[in-house]
N, C-alpha and C positions, 0 to 999 in steps of 0.2 A: 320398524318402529323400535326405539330406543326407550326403554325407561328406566330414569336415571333416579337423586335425592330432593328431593323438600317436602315440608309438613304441610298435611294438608289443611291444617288450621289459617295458614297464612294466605289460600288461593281467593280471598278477597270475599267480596257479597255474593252471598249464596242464590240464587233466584231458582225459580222453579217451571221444570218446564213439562213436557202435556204429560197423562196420567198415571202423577203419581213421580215423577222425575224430579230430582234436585242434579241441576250442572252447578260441578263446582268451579272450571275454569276451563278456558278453551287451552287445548293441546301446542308447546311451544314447540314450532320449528325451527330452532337456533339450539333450545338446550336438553341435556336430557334430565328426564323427574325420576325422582322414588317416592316410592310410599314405605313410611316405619310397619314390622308389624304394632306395634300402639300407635299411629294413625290409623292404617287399617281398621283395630279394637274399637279404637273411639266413635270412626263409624258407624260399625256392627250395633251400637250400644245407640247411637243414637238413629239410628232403622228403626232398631227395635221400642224406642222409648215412645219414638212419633209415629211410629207404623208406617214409615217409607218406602215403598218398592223397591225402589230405583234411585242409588247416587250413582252420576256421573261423573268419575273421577277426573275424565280428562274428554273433550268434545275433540277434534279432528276431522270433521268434516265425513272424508270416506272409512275414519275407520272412531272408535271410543270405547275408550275403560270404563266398567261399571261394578257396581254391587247390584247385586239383587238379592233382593228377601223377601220367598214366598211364607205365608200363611194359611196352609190348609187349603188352599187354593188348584184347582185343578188348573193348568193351564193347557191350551192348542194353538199353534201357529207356526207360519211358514215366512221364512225373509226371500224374497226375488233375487235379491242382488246381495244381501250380508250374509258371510262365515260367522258363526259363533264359534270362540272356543271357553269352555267352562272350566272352574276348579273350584270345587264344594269344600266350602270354610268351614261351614256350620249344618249338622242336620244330615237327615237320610230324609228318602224318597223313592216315589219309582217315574223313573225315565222312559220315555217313548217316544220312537224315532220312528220314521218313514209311515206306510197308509198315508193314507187322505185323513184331510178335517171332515168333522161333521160339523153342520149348517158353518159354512165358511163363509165369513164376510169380508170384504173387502178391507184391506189396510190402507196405510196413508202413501205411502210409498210403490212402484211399480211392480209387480207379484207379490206386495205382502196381503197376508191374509190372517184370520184368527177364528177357531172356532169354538163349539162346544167341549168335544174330542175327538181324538184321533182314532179311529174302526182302521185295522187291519196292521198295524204298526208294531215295531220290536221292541218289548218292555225288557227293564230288567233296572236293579238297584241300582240306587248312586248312593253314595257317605262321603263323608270328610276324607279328602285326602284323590277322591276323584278326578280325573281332566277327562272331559268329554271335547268332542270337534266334530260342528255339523255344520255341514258343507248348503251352502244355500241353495235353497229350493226343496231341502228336506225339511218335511213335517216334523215336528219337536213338541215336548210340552213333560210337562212333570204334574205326577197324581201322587196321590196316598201319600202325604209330606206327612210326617209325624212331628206335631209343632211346627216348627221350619224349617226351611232349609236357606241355608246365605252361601254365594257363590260371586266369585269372579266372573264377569262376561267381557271379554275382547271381542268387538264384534269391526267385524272390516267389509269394503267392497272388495268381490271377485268378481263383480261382471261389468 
């Protein structure tokens, strides 16, 4: 994947997809995109103003660009088939990899899941400036956010 230049003020009508998702344009296969950092900013700012989870910067089918901004929010989940690779914008936290979920429920997708939390798994800090890579079928999730934390997720199929 190539990503190239344009703002992302211009990627047309915004619509919103399941919870908590704003797409902002599907992924061109012909050209490649950038993002400014002030698109980026402007993002960040409006996550933060509307309390958005989730912008999808770019949709691609087997793989998509996002923001994510947690709130205080503990998360647990596991992708069947998607790699995450993250870079923490905004915020600390504590990260937790591998163990099981606890009460794991079924996702939409084929091995994903999401739980309470994660028992038995490897913690340790994230900040600004971070790149994490978890590899699918590893449990994941992020606790103890101090305020919040906003990061990059490239997420793709490996399987």
């Amino acid at each position: 994947m190539v990503v190239g230049v344009c703002n992302v003020a211009v990627f047309g009508q915004r619509t919103t997809g399941g919870a908590g998702t704003v797409i902002r344009r599907q992924a061109p296969t012909d050209k490649a995109v950038d993002f400014s950092q002030s698109d980026l900013n402007a993002e960040f700012q409006e996550m933060a103003t509307k309390k958005i989870a989730t912008v999808r910067l770019l949709e691609g089918g087997a793989y998509n660009v996002n923001i994510r901004r947690l709130e205080g929010a503990e998360t647990a989940l596991v992708h069947g088939k998607k790699t995450d690779v993250w870079v923490v914008r905004e915020g600390e936290g504590t990260l937790v990899t591998g163990g099981e979920l606890v009460d794991p429920r079924k996702g939409a997708e084929e091995g994903d899941a999401s739980g309470s939390s994660i028992r038995g798994g490897q913690s340790r800090p994230i900040k600004v400036g971070d790149v994490v890579f978890i590899p699918a079928g590893v449990p994941h999730g992020v606790r103890e956010v101090k305020g919040h934390i906003v990061f990059l997720n490239i997420r793709f199929d490996t399987k």
